[in-house]
Each structure stands twice: as C-alpha cells, then as structure tokens.
C-alpha positions in Angstrom: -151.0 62.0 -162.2 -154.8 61.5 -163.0 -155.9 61.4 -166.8 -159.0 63.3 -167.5 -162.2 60.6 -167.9 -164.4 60.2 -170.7 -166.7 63.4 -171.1 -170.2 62.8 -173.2 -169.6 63.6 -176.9 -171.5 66.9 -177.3 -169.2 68.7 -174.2 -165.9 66.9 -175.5 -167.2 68.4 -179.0 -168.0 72.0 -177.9 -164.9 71.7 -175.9 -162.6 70.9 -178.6 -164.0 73.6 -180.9 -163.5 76.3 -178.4 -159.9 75.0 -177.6 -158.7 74.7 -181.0 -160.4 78.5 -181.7 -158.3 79.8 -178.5 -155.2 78.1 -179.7 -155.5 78.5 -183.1 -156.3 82.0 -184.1 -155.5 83.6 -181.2 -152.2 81.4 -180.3 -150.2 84.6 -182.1 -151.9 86.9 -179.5 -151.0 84.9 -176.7 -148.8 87.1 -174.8 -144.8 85.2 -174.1 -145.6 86.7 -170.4 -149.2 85.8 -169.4 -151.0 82.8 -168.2 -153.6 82.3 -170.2 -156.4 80.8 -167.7 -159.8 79.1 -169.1 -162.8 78.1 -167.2 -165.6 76.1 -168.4 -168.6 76.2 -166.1 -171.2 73.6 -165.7 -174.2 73.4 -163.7 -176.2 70.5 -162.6 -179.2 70.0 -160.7 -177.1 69.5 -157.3 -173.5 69.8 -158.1 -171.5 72.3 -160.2 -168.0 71.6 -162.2 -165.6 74.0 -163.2 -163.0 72.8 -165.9 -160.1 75.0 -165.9 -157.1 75.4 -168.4 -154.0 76.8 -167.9 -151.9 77.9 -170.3 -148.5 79.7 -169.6 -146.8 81.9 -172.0 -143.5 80.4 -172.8 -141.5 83.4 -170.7 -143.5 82.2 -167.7 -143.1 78.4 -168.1 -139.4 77.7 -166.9 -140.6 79.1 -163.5 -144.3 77.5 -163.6 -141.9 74.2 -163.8 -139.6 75.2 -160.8 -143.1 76.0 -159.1 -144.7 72.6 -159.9 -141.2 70.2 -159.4 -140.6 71.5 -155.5 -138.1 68.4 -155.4 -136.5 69.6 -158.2 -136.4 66.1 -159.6 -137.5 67.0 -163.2 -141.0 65.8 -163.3 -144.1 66.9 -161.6 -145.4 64.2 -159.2 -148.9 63.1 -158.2 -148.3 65.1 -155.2 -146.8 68.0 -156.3 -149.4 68.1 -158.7 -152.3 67.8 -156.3 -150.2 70.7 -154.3 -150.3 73.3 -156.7 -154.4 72.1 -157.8 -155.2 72.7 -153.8 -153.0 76.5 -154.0 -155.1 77.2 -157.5 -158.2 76.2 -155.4 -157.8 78.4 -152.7 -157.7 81.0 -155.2 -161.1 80.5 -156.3 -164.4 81.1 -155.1 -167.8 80.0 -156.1 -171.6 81.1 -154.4 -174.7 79.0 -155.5 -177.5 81.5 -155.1 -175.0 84.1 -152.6 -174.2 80.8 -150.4 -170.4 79.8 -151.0 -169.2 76.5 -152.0 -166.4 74.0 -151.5 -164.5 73.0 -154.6 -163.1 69.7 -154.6 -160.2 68.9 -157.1 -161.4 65.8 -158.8 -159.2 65.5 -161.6 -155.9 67.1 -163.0 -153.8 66.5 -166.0 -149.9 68.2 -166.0 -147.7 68.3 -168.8 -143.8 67.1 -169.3 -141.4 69.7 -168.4 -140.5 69.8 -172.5 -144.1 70.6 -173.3 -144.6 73.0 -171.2 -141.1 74.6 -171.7 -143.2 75.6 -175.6 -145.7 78.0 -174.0 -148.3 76.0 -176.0 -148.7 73.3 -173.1 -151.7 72.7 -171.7 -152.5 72.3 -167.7 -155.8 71.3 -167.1 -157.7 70.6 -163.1 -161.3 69.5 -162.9 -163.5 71.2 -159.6 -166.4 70.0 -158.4 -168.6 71.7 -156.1 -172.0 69.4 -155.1 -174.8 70.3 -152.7 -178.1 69.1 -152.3 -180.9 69.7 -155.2 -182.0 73.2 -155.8 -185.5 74.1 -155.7 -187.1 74.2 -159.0 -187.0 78.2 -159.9 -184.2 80.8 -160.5 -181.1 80.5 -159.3 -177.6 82.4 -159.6 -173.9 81.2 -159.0 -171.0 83.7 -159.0 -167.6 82.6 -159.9 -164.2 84.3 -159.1 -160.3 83.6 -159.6 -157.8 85.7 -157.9 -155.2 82.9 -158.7 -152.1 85.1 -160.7 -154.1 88.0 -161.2 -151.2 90.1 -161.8 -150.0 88.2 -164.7 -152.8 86.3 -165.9 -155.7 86.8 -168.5 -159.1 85.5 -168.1 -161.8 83.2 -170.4 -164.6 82.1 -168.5 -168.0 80.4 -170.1 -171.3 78.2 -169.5 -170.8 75.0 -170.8 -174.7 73.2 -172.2 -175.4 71.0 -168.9 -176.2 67.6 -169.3 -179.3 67.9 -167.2 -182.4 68.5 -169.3 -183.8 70.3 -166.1 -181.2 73.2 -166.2 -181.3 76.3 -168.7 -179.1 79.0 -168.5 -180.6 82.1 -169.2 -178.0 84.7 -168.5 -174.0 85.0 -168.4 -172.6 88.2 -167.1 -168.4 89.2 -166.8 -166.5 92.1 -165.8 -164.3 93.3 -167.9 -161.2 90.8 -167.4 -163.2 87.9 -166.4 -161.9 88.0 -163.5 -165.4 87.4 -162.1 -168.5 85.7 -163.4 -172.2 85.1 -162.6 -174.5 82.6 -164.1 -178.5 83.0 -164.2 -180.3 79.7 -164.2 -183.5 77.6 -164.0 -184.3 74.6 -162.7 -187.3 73.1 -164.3 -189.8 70.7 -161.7 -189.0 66.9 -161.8 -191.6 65.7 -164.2 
C-alpha cells in the first residue's frame, strides 16, 4: 500500500484543521450507518487533484472490510487496494470548463482491519486529473460522486492552490454535495 507524500505546510495545515473539526465536533453526529465521504479539490494551472476521505460508520465497516480483503486473507493488499480506488474512480466524474477528465489514482492510504472495525478509520485516495495549460481567463470544473450514494454523506471543498496564477472566485453545491462546481481564474504568465 502507498503512503501519502509530503504535502507543502500551508495545505497539510488547512487540512489538518478541517480534519480534526470534522472528527472532532461532529464525530458524535457521525451516523453508525453512513460513509462519511470528503473531497478536497485543488486546481492548478494544468492539472487538477482531488483528495478524498472515506470514512465508514462503524455498522458499515465489517462489510467495507469484506469488500476491500476479496481473498479474504485479513488484510487489504496493494492490489486489492488499487481495486477498490479504480471502482471509487469510476464513480466519479470531473469537466474542466464542460470537457470531462480522466482521473488517475496516484496515491492511496488503507487502514488495518482493527482500525477500521472503530468507525473512526480513515481511508484516504489521491486523483489526479492533468491536461495541458488553460488559457489565462475564467474557467469552471464540475465535480460529481455517485460512489455509495445511497448510504453515503457528502463534504466537498476548494483547497488554496499552490499556483499564484489560480484564484478561486466561486464554490457552488447542491444540497448533499453530491455535486460541485468551481469558478476560477487564471492570471497571464508574467
């Protein structure tokens, strides 16, 4: 199973403030039979990432496991891991100004069966999407995730890019988050 790399300070800052409000405060809300899913969105100049936490309530875990160990060996392997990132995948669509977009898995972090047995365990897989440079200008991307929609609650943000030449200037959600669509500008290469 891949580790998560090194992130810059500021997004593994903002990041861990943001995870420790969701499990903190609302850790009592968090439903026993929903699947808590969390998508951080970050847009560069010619790629965009999506960061997305999974988080299954505890009534939901034992069979998350028997989903994720297909060989029923007790652990999750690299490739049973990489199996269920390519199934959340499919699940999820992303358009870069209405012109859709591959996401690769790049990286993916599963728990022990034990921690996630607690309902408190943590899955997390890294997407990257990456085309060539936009134009400088107003651009949109529209995010979706059908993936366990029927027992599954939805978080989805901007994260601050690390590109000086991107500015978000508008976030927009239905209701249950379900779907999301980021306004941005690209500012012209100095």
């Amino acid at each position: 199973m891949s580790r998560l790399g090194l992130m810059p300070a500021r997004r593994l800052v903002f990041l861990a403030t943001i995870l420790a409000g969701v499990l903190t405060g609302p850790l009592l809300g968090h439903r026993l039979d929903e699947y808590l899913q969390t998508t951080f969105i970050t847009v560069e100049p010619n790629q965009v990432d999506l960061d997305l936490t999974l988080t299954p309530g505890i009534n939901l875990a034992a069979g998350l496991f028997a989903t994720l160990d297909r060989d029923q060996d007790g652990t999750v392997s690299a490739r049973e891991a990489d199996t269920y990132a390519r199934e959340v995948s499919a699940a999820l669509s992303l358009e870069v100004d209405d012109t859709p977009r591959s996401l690769k898995v790049i990286q993916h972090h599963f728990p022990s069966r034990e921690d996630l047995l607690t309902g408190r365990a943590l899955l997390r897989i890294r997407f990257r999407a990456e085309f060539p440079p936009l134009a400088p200008g107003d651009h949109h991307l529209t995010f979706r995730n059908s993936y366990q929609t029927n027992v599954s609650v939805y978080l989805v943000n901007a994260v601050l890019p690390e590109s000086k030449s991107v500015e978000i200037t508008r976030q927009t959600r239905d209701l249950q988050q379900l779907q999301s669509r980021i306004d941005f500008r690209l500012a012209a290469a100095p």
